[in-house]
N, C-alpha and C positions, 0 to 999 in steps of 0.2 A: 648219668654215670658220675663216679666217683671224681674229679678233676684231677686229681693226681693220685694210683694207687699205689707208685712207690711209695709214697709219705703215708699213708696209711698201714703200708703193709712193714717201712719205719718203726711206725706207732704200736702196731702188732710184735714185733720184733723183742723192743723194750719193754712191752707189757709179760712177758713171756719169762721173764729172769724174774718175777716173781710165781714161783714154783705152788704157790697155795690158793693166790686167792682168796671170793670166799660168796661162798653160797647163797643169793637171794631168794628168798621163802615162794617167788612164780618157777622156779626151778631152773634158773639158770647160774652161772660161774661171773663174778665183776673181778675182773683187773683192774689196777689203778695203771696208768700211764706218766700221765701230766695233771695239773688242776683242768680239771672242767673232760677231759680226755679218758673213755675207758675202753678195754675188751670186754665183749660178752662172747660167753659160750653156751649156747645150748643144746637141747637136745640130746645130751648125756644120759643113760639109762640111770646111770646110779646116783647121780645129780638127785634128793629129796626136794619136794612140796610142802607148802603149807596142808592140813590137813583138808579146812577149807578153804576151796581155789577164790582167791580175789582179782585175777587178771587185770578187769577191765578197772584204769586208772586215769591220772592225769598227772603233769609234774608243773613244778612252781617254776620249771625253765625250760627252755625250748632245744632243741637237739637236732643233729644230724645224724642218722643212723647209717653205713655203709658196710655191706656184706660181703663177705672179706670169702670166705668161702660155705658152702649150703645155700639154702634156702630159705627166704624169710616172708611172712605175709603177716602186715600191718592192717588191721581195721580200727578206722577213723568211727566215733559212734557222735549220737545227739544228745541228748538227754532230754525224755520230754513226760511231762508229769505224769504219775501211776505212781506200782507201788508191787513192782515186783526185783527192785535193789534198793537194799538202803544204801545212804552216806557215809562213810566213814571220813574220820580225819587222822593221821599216825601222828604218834606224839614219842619222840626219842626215849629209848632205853637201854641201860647199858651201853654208852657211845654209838653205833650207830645200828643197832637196831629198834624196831620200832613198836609200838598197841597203838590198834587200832578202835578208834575210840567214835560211839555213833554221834553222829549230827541231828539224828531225827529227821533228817529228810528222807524223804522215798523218790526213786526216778525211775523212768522205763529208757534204760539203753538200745534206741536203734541204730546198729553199722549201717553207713552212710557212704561211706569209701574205704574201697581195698584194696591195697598197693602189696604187687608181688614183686621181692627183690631176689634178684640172682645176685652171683659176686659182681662186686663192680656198681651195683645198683644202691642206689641210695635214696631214702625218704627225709624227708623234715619234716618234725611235728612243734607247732607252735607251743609256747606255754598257756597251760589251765585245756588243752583240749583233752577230752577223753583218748584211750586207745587200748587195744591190745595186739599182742603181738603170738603170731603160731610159727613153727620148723617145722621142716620136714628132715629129720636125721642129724646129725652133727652139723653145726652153723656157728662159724663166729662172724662177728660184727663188731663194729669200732664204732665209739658214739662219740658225739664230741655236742659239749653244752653251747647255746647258742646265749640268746638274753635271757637275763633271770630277771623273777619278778617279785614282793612281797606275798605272793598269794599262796595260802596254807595247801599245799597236794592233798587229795581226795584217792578213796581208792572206792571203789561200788562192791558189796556182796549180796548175794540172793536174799529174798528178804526170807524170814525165816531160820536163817542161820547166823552161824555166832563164827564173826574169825577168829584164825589160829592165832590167838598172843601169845603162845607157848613157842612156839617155832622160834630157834636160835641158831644164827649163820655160824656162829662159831662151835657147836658141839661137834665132840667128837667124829662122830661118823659123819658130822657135814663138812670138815675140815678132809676127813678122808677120801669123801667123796670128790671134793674139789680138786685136790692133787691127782686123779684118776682121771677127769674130765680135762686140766689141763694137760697130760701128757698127752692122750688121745686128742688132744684137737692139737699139740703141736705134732703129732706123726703125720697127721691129714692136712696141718699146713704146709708142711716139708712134702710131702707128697703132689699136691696141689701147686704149689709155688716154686716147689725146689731152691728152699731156703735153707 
């Protein structure tokens, strides 16, 4: 459990006066908070995807994820050699969006461990592990960075397929879409929290 979800639901509070947001290409909403501090929203219908799905990733820092209200299920994966996902590595574009650029490797991700969080519940994921993450319906969560580390984030796609480097958090309709996903998850916090 969460150790303190006033401070958390704090952190959700001030995340929330920014009215846009802005659309990550796995199909969820980022607020900024604080440095190292965000919201995520997911599970929004009108919320856009990359075209093809990269889920299963890793990050150069370690985090705390805690589920503020929905449902959330984290799989932890291995990586162990094959060749049914290639490598990627992202490489900045536009400020902060990113291409996804191959490494030439190939790996077989097997999930290893599955962490289901309710609100209240919270996971930690170390830096450079793999993971992805599933909802069930409207779900926000508050991350918060733990250690960072030098080590360049990897994201895995099917091998055979080419990822979306066209996907842009700031277009049009994903700016539109964002504003629609935060309203709706602020009525279902107020609803939920009676905030």
């Amino acid at each position: 459990m969460f150790p303190d979800m006033e401070l958390a639901l704090e952190r959700v509070r001030k995340a929330f006066e920014d009215p846009y947001g802005r659309v990550h290409g796995n199909g969820f909403v980022q607020l900024d908070v604080d440095d190292g501090i965000r919201v995520h929203i997911w599970g929004h219908p009108a919320v856009p995807t990359q075209k093809t799905p990269t889920p299963i990733h890793n990050h150069r820092f370690g985090f705390v994820s805690t589920t503020i209200v929905g449902r959330m299920v984290n799989v932890r994966y291995s990586l162990l050699r094959g060749a049914t996902h290639d490598v990627y590595e992202p490489t900045v574009r536009e400020g902060e969006d990113t291409v996804l650029r191959c490494t030439g490797e190939a790996v077989r991700p097997v999930g290893d461990h599955v962490e289901e969080c309710f609100a209240g519940d919270c996971y930690h994921m170390p830096p450079g592990e793999f993971h992805e993450t599933f909802v069930t319906g409207l779900t926000v969560t508050v991350m918060a960075k733990t250690d960072q580390t030098e080590a360049v984030p990897q994201v895995l796609c099917r091998s055979g397929q080419e990822p979306d480097n066209q996907f842009h958090r700031y277009a049009a309709q994903n700016i539109e879409a964002s504003k629609q996903a935060v309203a709706d998850a602020w009525a279902l916090m107020e609803q939920e929290w009676c905030l």
